[in-house]
PLY file of the C-alpha trace (Angstrom):
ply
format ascii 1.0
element vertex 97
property float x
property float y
property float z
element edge 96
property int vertex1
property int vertex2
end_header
-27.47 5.92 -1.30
-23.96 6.60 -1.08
-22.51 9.89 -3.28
-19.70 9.75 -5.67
-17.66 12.34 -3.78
-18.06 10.73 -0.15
-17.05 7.11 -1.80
-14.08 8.46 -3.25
-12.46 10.03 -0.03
-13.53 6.54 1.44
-11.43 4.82 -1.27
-8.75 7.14 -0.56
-8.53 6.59 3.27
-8.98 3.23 2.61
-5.83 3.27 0.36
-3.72 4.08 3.30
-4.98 1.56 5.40
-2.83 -1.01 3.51
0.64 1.17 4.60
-0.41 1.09 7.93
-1.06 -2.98 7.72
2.07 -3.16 6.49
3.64 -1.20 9.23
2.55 -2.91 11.63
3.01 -6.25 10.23
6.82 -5.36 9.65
7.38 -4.74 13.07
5.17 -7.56 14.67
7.27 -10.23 12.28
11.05 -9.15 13.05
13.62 -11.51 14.04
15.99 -14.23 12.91
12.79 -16.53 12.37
10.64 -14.53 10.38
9.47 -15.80 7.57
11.17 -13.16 4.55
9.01 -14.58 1.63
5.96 -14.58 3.27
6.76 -10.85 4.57
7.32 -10.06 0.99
4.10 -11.54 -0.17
2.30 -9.65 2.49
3.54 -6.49 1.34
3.26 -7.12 -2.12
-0.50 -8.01 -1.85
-1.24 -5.35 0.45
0.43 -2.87 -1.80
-1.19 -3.84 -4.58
-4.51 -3.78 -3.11
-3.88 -0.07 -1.89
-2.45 1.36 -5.36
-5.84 0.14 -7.07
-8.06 1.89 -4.58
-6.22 4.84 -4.65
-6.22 5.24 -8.46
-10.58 4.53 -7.95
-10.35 7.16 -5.87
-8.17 9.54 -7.90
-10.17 8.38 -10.44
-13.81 9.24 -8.76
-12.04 12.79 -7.47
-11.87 14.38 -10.51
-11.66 18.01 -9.90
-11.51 18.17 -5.90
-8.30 18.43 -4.39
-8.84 17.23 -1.32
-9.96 13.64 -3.17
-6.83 14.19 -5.44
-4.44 14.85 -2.07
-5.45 11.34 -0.48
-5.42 9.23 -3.83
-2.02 11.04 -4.16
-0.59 10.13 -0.75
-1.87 6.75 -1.09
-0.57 5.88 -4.16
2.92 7.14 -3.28
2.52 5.24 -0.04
1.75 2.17 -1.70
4.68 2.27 -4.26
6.86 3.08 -1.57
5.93 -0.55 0.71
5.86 -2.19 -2.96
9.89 -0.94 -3.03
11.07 -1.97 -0.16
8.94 -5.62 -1.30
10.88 -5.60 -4.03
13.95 -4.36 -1.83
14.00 -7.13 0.31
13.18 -9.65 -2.69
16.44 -8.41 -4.03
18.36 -8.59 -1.00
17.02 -12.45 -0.14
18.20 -13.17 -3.93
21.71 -12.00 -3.32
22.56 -13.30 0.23
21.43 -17.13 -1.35
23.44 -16.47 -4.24
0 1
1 2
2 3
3 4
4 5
5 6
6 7
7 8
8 9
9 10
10 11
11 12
12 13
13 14
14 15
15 16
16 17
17 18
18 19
19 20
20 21
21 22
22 23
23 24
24 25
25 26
26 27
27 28
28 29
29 30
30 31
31 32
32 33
33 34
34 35
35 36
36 37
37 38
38 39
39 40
40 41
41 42
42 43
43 44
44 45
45 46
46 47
47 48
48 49
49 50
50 51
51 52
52 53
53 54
54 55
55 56
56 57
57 58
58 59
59 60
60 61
61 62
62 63
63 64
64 65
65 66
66 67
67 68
68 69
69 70
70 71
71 72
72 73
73 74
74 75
75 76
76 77
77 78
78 79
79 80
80 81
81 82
82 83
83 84
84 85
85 86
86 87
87 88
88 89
89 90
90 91
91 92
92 93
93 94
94 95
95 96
């Protein structure tokens, strides 16, 4: 059976997973034919996903910091690539205006 505290750093390293998706995704789909909106709903998804692991997992690491540390860095991580979603939303709103 799996224990609370080794599920939560799982969740937490798991969190970050979606930043590095995202990364990497940004950088394989450059160019004057990439497809913005589905970039942005990419990152949006993935972002999403990531922020609600990382809150299980700063939820299950109650009282650890090293639980607390990851959750942390993969929440900010995650709100940070939901941003520059929003960013680039903004910016593909203006230049068709």
């Amino acid at each position: 059976m799996l224990d609370k505290s080794k599920l939560g750093i799982a969740l937490g390293v798991l969190s970050i997973l979606p930043v590095i998706v995202s990364t990497i995704f940004f950088y394989t789909e450059r160019g004057p034919n990439a497809d913005i909106y589905f970039i942005i709903t990419i990152f949006s998804v993935l972002s999403v996903i990531g922020i609600i692991l990382a809150v299980v997992s700063l939820w299950m690491g109650k009282g650890q910091i090293s639980k607390l540390l990851i959750g942390s860095v993969g929440v900010i991580a995650n709100v940070a690539v939901l941003v520059v979603a929003f960013l680039l939303l903004l910016a593909m709103g203006i230049s068709e205006a």
